[in-house]
Each structure stands twice: as structure tokens, then as C-alpha cells.
N, C-alpha and C positions, 0 to 999 in steps of 0.2 A: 828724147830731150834730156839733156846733162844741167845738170848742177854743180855749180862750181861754188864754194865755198870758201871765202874770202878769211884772214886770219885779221883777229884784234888788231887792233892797233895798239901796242904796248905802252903808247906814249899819252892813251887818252883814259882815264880815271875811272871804274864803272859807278862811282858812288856819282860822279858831276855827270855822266850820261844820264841817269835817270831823276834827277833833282828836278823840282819843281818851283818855280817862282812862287814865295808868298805874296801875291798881289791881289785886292778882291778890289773891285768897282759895281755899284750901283749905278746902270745907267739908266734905269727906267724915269721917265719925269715925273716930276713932284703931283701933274694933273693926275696920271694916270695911278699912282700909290692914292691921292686922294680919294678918287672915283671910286677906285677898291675901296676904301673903308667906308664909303658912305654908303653902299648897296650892304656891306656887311652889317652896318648898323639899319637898315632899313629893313635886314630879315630879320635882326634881334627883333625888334619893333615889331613887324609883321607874329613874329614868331609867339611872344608874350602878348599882343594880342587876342591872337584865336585861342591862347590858354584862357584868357578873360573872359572872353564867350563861352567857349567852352563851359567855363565855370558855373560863369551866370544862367547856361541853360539845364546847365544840372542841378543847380538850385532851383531856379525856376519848377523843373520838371517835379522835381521832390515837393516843391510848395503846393502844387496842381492837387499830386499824390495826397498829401495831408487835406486837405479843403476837400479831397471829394471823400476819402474816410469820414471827417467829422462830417460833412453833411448826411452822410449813409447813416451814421451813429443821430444825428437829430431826428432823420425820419424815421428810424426806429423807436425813439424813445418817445416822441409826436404818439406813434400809431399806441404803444401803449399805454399814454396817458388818453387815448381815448376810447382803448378797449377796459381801463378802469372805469373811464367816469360813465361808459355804458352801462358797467355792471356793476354801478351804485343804484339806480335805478332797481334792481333785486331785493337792497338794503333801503329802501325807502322808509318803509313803515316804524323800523328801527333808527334810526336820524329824526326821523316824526317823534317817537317818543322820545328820545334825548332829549330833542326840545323843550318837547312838555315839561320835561321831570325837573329842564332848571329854569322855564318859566312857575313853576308851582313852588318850586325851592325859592329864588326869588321875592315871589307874594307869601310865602311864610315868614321868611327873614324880616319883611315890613311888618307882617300881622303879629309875629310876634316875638317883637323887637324888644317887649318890655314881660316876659311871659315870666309867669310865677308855678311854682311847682308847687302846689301845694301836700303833697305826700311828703316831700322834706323839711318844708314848714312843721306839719304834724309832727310829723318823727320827731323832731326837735325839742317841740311842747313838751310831748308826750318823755323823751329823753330826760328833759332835763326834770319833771318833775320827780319820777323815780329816782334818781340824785337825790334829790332832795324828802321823799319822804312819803310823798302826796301819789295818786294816783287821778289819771287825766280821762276823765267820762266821757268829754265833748269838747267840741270846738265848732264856734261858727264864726264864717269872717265875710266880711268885704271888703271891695275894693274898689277906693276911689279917685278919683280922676285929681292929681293933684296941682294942677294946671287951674280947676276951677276950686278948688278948696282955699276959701281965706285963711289967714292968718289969726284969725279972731278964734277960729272953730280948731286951732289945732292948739294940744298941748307945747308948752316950748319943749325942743328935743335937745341933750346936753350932747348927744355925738356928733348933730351938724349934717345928718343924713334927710334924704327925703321920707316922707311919710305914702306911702299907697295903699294903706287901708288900714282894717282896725279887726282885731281877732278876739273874740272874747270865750275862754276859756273857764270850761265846769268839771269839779271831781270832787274827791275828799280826799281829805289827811287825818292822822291822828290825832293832831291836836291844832295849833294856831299858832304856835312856833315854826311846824313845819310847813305850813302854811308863806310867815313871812320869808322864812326860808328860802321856799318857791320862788316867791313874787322877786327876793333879792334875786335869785338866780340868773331869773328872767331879765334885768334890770342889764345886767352884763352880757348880754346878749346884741351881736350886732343886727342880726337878720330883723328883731322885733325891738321897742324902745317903748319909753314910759308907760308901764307896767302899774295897774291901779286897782287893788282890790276894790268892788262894788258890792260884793256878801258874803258873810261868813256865819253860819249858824250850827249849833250843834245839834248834833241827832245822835242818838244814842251812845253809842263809843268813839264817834268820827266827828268830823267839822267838814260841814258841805262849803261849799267857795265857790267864789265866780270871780274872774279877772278880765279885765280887760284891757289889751296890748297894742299899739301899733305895728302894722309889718312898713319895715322900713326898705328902700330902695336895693341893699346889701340880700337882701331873699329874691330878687329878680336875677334869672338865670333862667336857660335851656337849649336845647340842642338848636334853633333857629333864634335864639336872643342874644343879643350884644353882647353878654357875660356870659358864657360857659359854665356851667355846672361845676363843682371840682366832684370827682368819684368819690366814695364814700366807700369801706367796708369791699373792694374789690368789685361796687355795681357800675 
């Protein structure tokens, strides 16, 4: 089989033989371009939906997760508050005396609400009379209820304090100066108030005395009493 091959044609251009028409047409109809985008918007739609779910069950699932943690972590801590309060039951007897020690604390704070110390009373006496001169033998006191004590039976007091008993005080001094000396001392004293010599006699080189003082409200203190002690000398 022969091939013949035919020459150009000199008279026809090679750039207009291969040229191409710029023409473009859309003939597709307007239904079916629409159609297309509605199913393409119905995967978007489809699509971001099951990312939504998705979401919601991976949250979900994490929220599950957390809720059965914390309820693990309560019956844990359940079981230990009841293997403590089993073995408080151990420590009985100890919670028993607790108790006791601040019902008995308690009933001293009432009993003694109004408590007098009398060692620091003494001391005091006996203080202030060396100051002054005298030396303190004795003391005897009482103490009275000043709730039922009239006003007739009490000396007037110039400091305006209550009276709760009456201490009457025995020694010698050297002489009867150092005597009023004393009784001034005393006079200035808050704990005790109106200070009253009742005897003074000489004996030999001394003057024997006796006084007789109120303890005032200002001398109520103690470790269970409404007033507190103040410390003294580092006791």
C-alpha cells in the first residue's frame, strides 16, 4: 500500500489553519445548574452536621468519663469516713474524758466566778506593812455575801468599789507613827478599803495593833474567775 503525499497549499496561511474560535456558550439550563448547588449545599449541611454530633458525643462521652471518676473518688472517700468513724470507737474513753474535763471546767467557771486568792491578799498585807515599818503576825478574814449585806452595816467606801469581806490584821511596829503609816498605806490600796485601827498597845519596845480592813471586789480574781489574775514576780 503506497502513500502519496499531497504538498501545501502555498496559498493557505498555517497560523489561520490552526486558529481556534474564541466562542464559549453555557448551554446547560438554569434547572439543572440549580439542582447542582442545592445537593451541594445539602452535603455542606449533611456534612457540618455529623461534625455536630460528632462533637456532642465526644463531649458527651468525656462527661460520662468525668461523672464515673467523681463518683469512684466519693465511694472512696465514703469508705474512709467510715473506716475512721469505726475506729473512733478505739478512742472512746478518751472523747469521754474530753468531755468530762470541759463539763468540770464549765461548773468551776460558775463556782468560781467570784474566787479570792487569798495568798495574794496576804502577801500584800504582809508587803505593804514592811514598807512601812510594822511587821504582820496575823490575818483573819471573811467573807460576805454582799448581795445580802445592808447598807447601814457597811462603812462608806471613797473608791466606789464593792465590799466582799472584812480582814482584820495583827503585828507590831516600833512605834505608833509607823503604825499610822501602815494603816495610811493600806488606805491606798485598791484590793482592801477603809482601813480602821481597833488596838494599839505598848509592850515593851514595840506597839502590838490590830486593824481592821475591807477586801474589796478589785482582790477577786483566778484562773476559773471572771478577772484573771495578773502575774506577779514571774509566778
Amino acid at each position: 500500500m503506497a502513500t502519496t503525499l499531497m504538498p501545501l497549499d502555498p496559498a493557505v496561511d498555517p497560523s489561520r489553519v490552526a486558529r481556534l474560535l474564541d466562542i464559549a456558550a453555557n448551554l446547560l439550563p438554569d434547572e439543572i445548574v440549580a439542582g447542582r448547588r442545592a445537593r451541594h449545599a445539602r452535603v455542606g449541611v449533611l456534612i457540618a452536621l455529623v461534625a455536630v454530633v460528632a462533637g456532642l458525643g465526644g463531649w458527651y462521652g468525656h462527661a460520662r468519663s468525668q461523672v464515673s471518676l467523681a463518683r469512684g473518688d466519693l465511694a472512696g472517700v465514703a469508705t474512709q469516713v467510715t473506716a475512721l468513724q469505726q475506729s473512733q470507737t478505739r478512742f472512746q474513753s478518751v472523747v469521754s474524758v474530753q468531755s468530762q474535763t470541759r463539763t468540770i471546767a464549765a461548773q468551776l467557771n460558775t463556782l468560781l466566778a467570784n474566787d479570792l486568792p487569798w495568798s495574794r491578799l496576804l502577801a500584800t498585807l504582809r508587803d505593804t506593812g514592811a514598807d512601812s515599818g510594822v511587821t504582820v503576825s496575823g490575818v483573819t478574814g471573811t467573807l460576805t455575801n454582799a448581795s445580802t449585806t445592808t447598807g447601814a452595816a457597811m462603812l462608806p467606801n471613797a473608791t466606789g468599789v464593792t465590799t466582799v469581806g472584812t480582814v482584820t490584821v495583827t503585828g507590831t511596829g516600833p512605834d505608833k507613827p509607823a503604825i499610822a503609816k501602815y494603816v495610811d498605806a493600806l488606805s491606798r490600796l485598791t484590793t482592801v478599803a477603809n482601813p480602821y485601827l481597833t488596838t494599839a498597845s505598848q509592850a515593851d519596845n514595840e506597839v502590838m495593833f490590830s486593824v481592821t480592813v475591807d477586801v474589796t471586789s478589785k482582790a477577786l480574781c483566778g484562773r476559773y474567775s471572771t478577772t484573771k489574775c495578773k502575774s506577779t514576780g514571774g509566778k
